[in-house]
N, C-alpha and C positions, 0 to 999 in steps of 0.2 A: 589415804593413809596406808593401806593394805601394800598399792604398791612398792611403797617406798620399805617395808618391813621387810621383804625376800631381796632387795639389793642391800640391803643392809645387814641381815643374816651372812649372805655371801662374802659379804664384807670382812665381820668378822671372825668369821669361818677362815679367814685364808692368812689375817694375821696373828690367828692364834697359831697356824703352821710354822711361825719364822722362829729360829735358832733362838738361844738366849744370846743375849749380851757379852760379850769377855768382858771381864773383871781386869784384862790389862788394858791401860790407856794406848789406843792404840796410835800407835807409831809405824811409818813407815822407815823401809830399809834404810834410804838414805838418814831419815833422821835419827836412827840409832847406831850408826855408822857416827855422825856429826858429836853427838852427843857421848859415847866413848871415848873416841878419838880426838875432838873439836880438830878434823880436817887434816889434822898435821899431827899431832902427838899429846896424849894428853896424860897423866900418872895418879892413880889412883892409890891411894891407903886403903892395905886392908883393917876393921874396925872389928871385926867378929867371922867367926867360921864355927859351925853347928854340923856337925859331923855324926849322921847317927843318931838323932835327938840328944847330942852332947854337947854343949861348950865346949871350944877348943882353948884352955889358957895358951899364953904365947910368951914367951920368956923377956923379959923388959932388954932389947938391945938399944945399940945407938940407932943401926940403921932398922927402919921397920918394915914389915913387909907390904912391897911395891907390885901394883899391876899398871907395867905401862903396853899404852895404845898407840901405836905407829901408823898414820896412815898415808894410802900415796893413792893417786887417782887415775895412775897407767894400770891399767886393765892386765898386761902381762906380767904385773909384779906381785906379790903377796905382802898384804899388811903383817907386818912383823909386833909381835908379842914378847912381853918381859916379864919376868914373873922374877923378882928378887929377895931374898931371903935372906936376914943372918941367919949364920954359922950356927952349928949346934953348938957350941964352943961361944958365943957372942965374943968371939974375935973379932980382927979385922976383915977378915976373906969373908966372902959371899958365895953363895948358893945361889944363880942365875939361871932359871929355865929358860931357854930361851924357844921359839916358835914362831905359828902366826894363827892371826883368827880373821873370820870372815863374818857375815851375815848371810844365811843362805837367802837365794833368788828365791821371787815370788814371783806368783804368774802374774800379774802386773806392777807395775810402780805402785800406786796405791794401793794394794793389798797390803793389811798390816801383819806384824811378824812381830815374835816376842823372843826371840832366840838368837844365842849368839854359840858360835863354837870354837872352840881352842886348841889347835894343834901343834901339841909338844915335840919337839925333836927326839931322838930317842925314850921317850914316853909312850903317850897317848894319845888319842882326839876325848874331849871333851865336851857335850853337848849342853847346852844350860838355859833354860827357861830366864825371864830377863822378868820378875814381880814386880819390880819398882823402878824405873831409871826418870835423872833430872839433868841438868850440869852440875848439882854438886855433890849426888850421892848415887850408888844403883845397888838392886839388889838380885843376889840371881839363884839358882837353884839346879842341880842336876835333876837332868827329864825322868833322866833312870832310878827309878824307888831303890835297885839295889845297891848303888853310888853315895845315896842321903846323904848331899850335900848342899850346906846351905849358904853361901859368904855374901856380908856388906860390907863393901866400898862407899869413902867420901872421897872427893878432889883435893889432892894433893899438888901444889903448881910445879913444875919444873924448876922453875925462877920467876921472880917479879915479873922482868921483862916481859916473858915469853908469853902468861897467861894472866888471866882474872885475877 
């Protein structure tokens, strides 16, 4: 009995060392790639933005605001980003950021990643922790405490044809 108590002390001794758990499901690059974009383009409704610990209200337009996902799978292109907005006016003209966003590289395929980032054309980059993602909703968060921001998206299709 005795011996088997010190390889079992050793035991647990070495997995009480390991990391806690992430609290995100994890996902590799490619699948959070697939799952934004579904491979080709996919358009996301924004539903809420928490700015600050504030609700953001959003003025009732026709068009609402759009986060679409471009993707392409030649390595020398940039997936391109939409971000569309009515008008302050709830006119007909729109306010269209336009960009691209990426998933940063991990040191292997399967290491998992929970970030996605957005780079605006005369704007900014945008880094953002990724809390929830499905194919029908995601939720994301800026990394940066002094940005406090917080936005969910659900799937919004292109057209019948094109998607779910």
């Amino acid at each position: 009995m005795k011996k088997f108590l010190f390889p079992l002390i050793i035991i647990l001794f070495l997995f009480s060392c390991l990391p806690d758990e992430p609290t995100f499901e994890a996902f590799r690059r490619a699948e959070v790639q697939r799952l934004l974009s579904n491979q080709e383009a996919k358009r996301w409704l924004l539903e809420e933005r928490i700015l600050f610990n504030e609700a953001v209200s959003f003025d009732s337009c026709e068009i609402p605001r759009q986060l679409i996902f471009n993707f392409t799978s030649a390595t020398n292109d940039k997936d391109s980003l939409f971000y569309i907005n009515p008008a302050d006016t709830c006119g007909s003209i729109t306010d269209t950021l336009k960009g691209f966003w990426f998933v940063p590289r991990t040191l292997t395929p399967e290491t998992a990643i929970d970030t996605v980032v957005f780079v605006w054309q005369t704007t900014d980059t945008a880094y953002f922790q990724i809390d929830n993602i499905n194919p029908v909703s995601f939720e994301i968060k800026t990394i940066f405490e002094e940005d406090s921001l917080f936005e969910n998206f659900t799937h919004f299709p292109l057209n019948s044809d094109d998607e779910e």
